[in-house]
C-alpha positions as CSV (number, residue, x, y, z in Angstrom):
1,X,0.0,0.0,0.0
2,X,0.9,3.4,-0.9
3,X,-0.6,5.6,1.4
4,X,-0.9,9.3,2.1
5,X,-2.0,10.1,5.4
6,X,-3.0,13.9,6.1
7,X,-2.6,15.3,10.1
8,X,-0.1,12.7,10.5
9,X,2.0,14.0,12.9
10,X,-1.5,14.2,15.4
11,X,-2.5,11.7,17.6
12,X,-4.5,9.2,15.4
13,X,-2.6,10.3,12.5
14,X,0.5,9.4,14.2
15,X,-0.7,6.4,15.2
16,X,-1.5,5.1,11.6
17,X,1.8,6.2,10.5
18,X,3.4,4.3,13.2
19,X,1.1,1.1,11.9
20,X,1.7,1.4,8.2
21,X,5.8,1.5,8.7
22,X,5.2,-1.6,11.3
23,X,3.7,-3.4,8.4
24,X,5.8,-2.2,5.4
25,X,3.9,0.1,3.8
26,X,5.0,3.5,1.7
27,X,3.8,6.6,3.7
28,X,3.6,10.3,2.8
29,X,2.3,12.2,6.1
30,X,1.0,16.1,4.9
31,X,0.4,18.2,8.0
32,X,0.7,22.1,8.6
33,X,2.6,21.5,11.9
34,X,0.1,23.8,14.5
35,X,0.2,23.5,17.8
36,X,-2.0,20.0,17.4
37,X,1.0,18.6,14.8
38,X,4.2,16.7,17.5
39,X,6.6,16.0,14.6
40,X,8.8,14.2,17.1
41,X,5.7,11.5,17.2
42,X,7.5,10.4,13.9
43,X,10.6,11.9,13.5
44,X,12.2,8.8,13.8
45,X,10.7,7.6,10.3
46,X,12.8,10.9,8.2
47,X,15.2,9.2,6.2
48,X,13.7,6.0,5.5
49,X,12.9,5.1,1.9
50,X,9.2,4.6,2.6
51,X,7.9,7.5,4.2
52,X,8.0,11.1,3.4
53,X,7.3,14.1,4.9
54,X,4.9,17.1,3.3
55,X,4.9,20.4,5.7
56,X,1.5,22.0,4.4
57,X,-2.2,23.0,4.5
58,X,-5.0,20.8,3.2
59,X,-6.9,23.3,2.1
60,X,-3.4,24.1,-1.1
61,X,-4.8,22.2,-3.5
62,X,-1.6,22.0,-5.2
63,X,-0.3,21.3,-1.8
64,X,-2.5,17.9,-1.7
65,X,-1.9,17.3,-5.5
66,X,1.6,16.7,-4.8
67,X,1.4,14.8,-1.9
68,X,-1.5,12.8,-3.3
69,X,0.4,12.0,-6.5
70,X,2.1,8.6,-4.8
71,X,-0.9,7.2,-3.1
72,X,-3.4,4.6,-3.9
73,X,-5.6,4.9,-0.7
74,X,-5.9,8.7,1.5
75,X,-6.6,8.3,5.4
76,X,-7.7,12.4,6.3
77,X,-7.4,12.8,9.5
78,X,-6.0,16.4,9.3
79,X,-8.7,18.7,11.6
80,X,-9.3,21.0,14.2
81,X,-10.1,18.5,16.9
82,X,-10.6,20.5,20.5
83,X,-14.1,21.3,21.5
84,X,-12.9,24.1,23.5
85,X,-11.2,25.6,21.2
86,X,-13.9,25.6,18.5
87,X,-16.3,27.3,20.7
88,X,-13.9,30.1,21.6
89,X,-13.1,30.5,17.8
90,X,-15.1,28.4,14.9
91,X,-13.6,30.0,12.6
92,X,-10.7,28.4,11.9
93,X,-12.8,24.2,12.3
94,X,-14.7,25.3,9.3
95,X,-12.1,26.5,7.3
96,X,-9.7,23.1,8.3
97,X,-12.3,20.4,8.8
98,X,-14.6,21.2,5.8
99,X,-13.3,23.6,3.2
100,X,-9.9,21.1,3.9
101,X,-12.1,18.4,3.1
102,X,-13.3,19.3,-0.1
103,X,-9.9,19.9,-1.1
104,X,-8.9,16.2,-0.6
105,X,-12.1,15.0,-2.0
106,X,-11.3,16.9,-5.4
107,X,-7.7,15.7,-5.4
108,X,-8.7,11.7,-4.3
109,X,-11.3,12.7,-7.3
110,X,-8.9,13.3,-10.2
111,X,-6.2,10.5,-8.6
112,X,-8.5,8.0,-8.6
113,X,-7.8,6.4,-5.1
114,X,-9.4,5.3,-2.2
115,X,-11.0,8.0,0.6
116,X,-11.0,7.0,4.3
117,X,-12.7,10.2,5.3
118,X,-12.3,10.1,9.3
119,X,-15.1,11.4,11.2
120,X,-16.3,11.5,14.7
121,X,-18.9,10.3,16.8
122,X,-20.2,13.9,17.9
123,X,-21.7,14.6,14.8
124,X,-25.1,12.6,16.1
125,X,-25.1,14.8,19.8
126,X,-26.0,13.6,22.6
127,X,-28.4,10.5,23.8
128,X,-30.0,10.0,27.0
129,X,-30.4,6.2,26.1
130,X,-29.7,3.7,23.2
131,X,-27.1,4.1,20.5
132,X,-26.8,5.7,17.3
133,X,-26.6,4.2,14.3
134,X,-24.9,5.3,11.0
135,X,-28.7,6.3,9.8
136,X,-29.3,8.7,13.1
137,X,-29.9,12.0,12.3
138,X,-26.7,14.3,12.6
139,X,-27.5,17.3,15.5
140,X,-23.7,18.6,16.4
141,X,-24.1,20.3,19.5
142,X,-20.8,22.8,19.3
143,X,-18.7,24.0,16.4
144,X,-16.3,21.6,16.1
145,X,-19.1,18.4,16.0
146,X,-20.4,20.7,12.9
147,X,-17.5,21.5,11.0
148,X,-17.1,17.3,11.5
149,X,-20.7,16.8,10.1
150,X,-19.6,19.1,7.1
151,X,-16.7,17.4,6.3
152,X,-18.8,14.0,6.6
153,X,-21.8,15.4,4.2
154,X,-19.2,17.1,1.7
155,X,-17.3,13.4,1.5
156,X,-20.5,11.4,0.9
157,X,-22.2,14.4,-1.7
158,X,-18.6,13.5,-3.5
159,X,-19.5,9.7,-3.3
160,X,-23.2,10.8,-4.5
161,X,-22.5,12.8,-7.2
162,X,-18.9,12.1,-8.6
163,X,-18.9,8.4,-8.2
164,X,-16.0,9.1,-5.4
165,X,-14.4,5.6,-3.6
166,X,-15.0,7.1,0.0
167,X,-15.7,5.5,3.3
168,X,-16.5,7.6,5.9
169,X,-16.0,6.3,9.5
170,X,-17.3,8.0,12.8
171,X,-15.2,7.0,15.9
172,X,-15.8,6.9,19.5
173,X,-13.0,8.7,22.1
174,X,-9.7,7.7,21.6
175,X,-7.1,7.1,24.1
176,X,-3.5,6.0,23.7
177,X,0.1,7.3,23.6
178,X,0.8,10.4,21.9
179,X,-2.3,12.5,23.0
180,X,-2.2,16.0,23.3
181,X,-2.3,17.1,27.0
182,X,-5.3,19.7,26.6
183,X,-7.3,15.9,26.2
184,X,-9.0,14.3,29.2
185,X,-6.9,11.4,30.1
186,X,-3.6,13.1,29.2
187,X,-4.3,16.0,30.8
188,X,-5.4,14.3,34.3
189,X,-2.0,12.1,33.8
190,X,0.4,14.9,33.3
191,X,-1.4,17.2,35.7
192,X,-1.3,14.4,38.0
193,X,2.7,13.8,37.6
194,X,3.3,17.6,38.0
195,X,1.5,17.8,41.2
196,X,-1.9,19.3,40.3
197,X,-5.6,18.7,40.4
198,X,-7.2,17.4,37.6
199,X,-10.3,19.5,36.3
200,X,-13.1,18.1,35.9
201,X,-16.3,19.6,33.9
202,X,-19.6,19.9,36.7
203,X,-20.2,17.1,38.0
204,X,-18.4,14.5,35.6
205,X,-20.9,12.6,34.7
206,X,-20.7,12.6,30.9
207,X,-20.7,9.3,29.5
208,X,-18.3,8.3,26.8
209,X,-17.4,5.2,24.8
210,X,-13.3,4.6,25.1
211,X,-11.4,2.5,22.0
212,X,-7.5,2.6,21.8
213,X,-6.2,4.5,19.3
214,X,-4.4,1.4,18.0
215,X,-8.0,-0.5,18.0
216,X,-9.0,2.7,15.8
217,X,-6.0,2.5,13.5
218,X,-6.9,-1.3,12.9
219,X,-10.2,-0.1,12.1
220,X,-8.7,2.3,9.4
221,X,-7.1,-0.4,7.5
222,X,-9.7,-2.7,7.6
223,X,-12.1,-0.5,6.1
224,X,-9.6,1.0,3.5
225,X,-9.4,-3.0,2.0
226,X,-13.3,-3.8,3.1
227,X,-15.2,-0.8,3.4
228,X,-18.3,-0.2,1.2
229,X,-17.6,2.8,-0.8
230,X,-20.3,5.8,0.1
231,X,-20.8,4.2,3.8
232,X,-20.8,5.2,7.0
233,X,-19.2,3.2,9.8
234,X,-19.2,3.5,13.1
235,X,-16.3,2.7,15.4
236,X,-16.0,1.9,19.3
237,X,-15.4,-0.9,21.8
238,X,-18.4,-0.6,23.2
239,X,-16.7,0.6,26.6
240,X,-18.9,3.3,28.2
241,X,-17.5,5.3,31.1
242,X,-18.2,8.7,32.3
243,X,-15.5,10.8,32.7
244,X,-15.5,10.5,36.3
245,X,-14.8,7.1,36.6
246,X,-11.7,7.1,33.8
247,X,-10.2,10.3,36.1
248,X,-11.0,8.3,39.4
249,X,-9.1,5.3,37.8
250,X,-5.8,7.5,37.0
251,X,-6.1,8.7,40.4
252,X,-6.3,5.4,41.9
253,X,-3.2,4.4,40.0
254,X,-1.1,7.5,40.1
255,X,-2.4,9.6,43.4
256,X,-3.9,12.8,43.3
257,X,-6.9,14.7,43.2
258,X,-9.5,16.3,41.3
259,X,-11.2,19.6,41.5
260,X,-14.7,20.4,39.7
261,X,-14.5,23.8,37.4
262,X,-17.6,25.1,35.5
263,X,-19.2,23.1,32.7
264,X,-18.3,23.5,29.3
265,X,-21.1,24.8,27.6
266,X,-23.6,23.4,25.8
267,X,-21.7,20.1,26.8
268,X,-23.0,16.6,25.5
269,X,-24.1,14.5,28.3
270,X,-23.7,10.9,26.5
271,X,-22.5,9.3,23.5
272,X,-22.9,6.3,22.3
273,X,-22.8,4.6,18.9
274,X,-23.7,0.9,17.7
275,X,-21.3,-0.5,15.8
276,X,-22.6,-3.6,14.7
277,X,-22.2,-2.4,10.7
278,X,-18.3,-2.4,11.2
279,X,-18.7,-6.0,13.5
280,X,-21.1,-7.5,10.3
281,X,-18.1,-6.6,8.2
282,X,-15.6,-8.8,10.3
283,X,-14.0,-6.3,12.8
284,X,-14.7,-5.6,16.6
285,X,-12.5,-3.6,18.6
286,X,-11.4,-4.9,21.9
287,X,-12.0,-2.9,25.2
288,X,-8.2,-2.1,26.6
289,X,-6.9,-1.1,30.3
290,X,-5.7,2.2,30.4
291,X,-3.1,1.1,32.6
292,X,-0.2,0.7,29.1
293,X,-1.3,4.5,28.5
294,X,-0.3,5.7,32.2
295,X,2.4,3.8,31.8
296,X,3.6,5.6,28.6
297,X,3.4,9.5,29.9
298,X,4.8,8.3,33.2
299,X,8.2,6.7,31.0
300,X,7.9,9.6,28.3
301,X,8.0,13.3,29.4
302,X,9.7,14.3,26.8
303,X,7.4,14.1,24.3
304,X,4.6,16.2,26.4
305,X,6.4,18.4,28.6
306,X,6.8,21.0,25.6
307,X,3.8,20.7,24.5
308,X,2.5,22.1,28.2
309,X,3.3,25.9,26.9
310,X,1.2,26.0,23.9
């Protein structure tokens, strides 16, 4: 496989990265490098044969032309990804997450390869009880969810109306190494290891489902070789946990305390997806200890240290 991954130096994006090198794969990783893009999460790979490296903005066209020109199957991950962030300025999650995606959907267009548009559960909202389902209704609560549901609706009008190979998958929370520390369970970790409480949003009761990033990655391939082209899947590990109990679990492990702060507005109280489209296909993510993931920010300050001031 000759794949080009965009927001590859993120924390999904690195992830895949890291999996396609593991299993021999040619790689070109195009991301603008903001404060969300660690280069040092693959670093190590510059100067190896198979991968390359492409500093620059999804939404160049030319940019993505020349990237794309060496791929036979696009994983876009490349996004504003931080709820707080969107409602404080949306500006910029429009401009990445859905004029970005058009862009790549006109170049994956005219190269005639394979789209693994990655989405997000928060497109569907919230849920007081039951799952969503690929067919629910899409009712993003803050900016970035929206920007999300644009990129989803541009990819599938793309599939709809050009005949575009796309697969468009909506995942659950991710956890894993390589996280940004503004993130819920790498921001309680290093908090944590520097002496500090750990916020927590009112009364930390939200209810989320938690799949490795790895688990998410494995997802990703398999749908880039099985995956319906113009379908939605859904991706978790079925692994519901509000976001008290994943804090008071660190806490257990590591020591420390936690402090409540106001509520995010307009925060989602519970999400929660069915994936039994993905499982009918042949793949089911495993639930995973989080214990590996402490493990790794407790070995590995200098990856997130820096990152602390931006």
């Amino acid at each position: 496989m000759k794949a080009l991954v965009t927001g590859g130096c993120g924390f999904i994006g690195s992830a895949l990265v890291h999996r396609l090198m593991a299993d021999g794969h040619d790689v070109v990783n195009l991301d603008a490098l903001t404060y969300a893009g660690v280069r040092a999460s693959v670093e190590h790979f510059e100067g190896d044969a198979r991968y390359r490296f492409v500093h620059g903005d999804v939404c160049s066209r030319p940019t993505v032309d020349d990237a794309i020109a060496e791929a036979d199957v696009v994983f876009h991950l490349a996004a504003e990804s931080h709820v707080d962030r969107s409602i404080s300025g949306a500006a910029l999650f429009i401009r990445t997450n859905v004029l970005g995606t058009q862009v790549v959907c006109d170049a994956a267009l005219q190269a005639g390869v394979r789209l693994i548009q990655v989405g997000t559960d928060e497109v569907y909202g919230s849920i007081e009880v039951g799952r969503f389902t690929e067919d629910s209704p899409l009712v993003p609560t803050n900016p970035y969810a929206a920007s999300k549901a644009g990129a989803d609706l541009v990819a599938l009008s793309y599939a709809r109306t050009h005949g575009l190979d796309v697969v468009v998958t909506r995942c659950s929370n991710n956890f894993g190494p390589r996280q940004l520390p503004e993130k819920l369970i790498p921001l309680a970790v290093t908090n944590v290891l520097r002496g500090r409480p750990v916020p927590v949003y009112g009364d930390g009761l939200q209810v989320r489902d938690w799949i490795h990033v790895d688990d998410h990655v494995g997802a990703l391939l398999f749908l880039a070789e099985h995956g319906v082209a113009g379908t939605v899947y859904n991706v978790g590990a079925d692994n519901e946990r509000t976001n008290r109990a994943v804090i008071d679990e660190i806490l257990g492990e590591l020591g420390g305390s936690w402090v409540e702060v106001t509520d995010r507005l307009a925060h989602d109280r519970r999400y929660a997806i069915d994936a039994g489209r993905l499982a009918a296909l042949g793949f089911t993510a495993p639930r995973r200890p989080l214990g590996p993931t402490l493990a790794w920010y407790r070995a590995n300050p200098g990856w997130w240290e820096p990152l602390l001031a931006e």
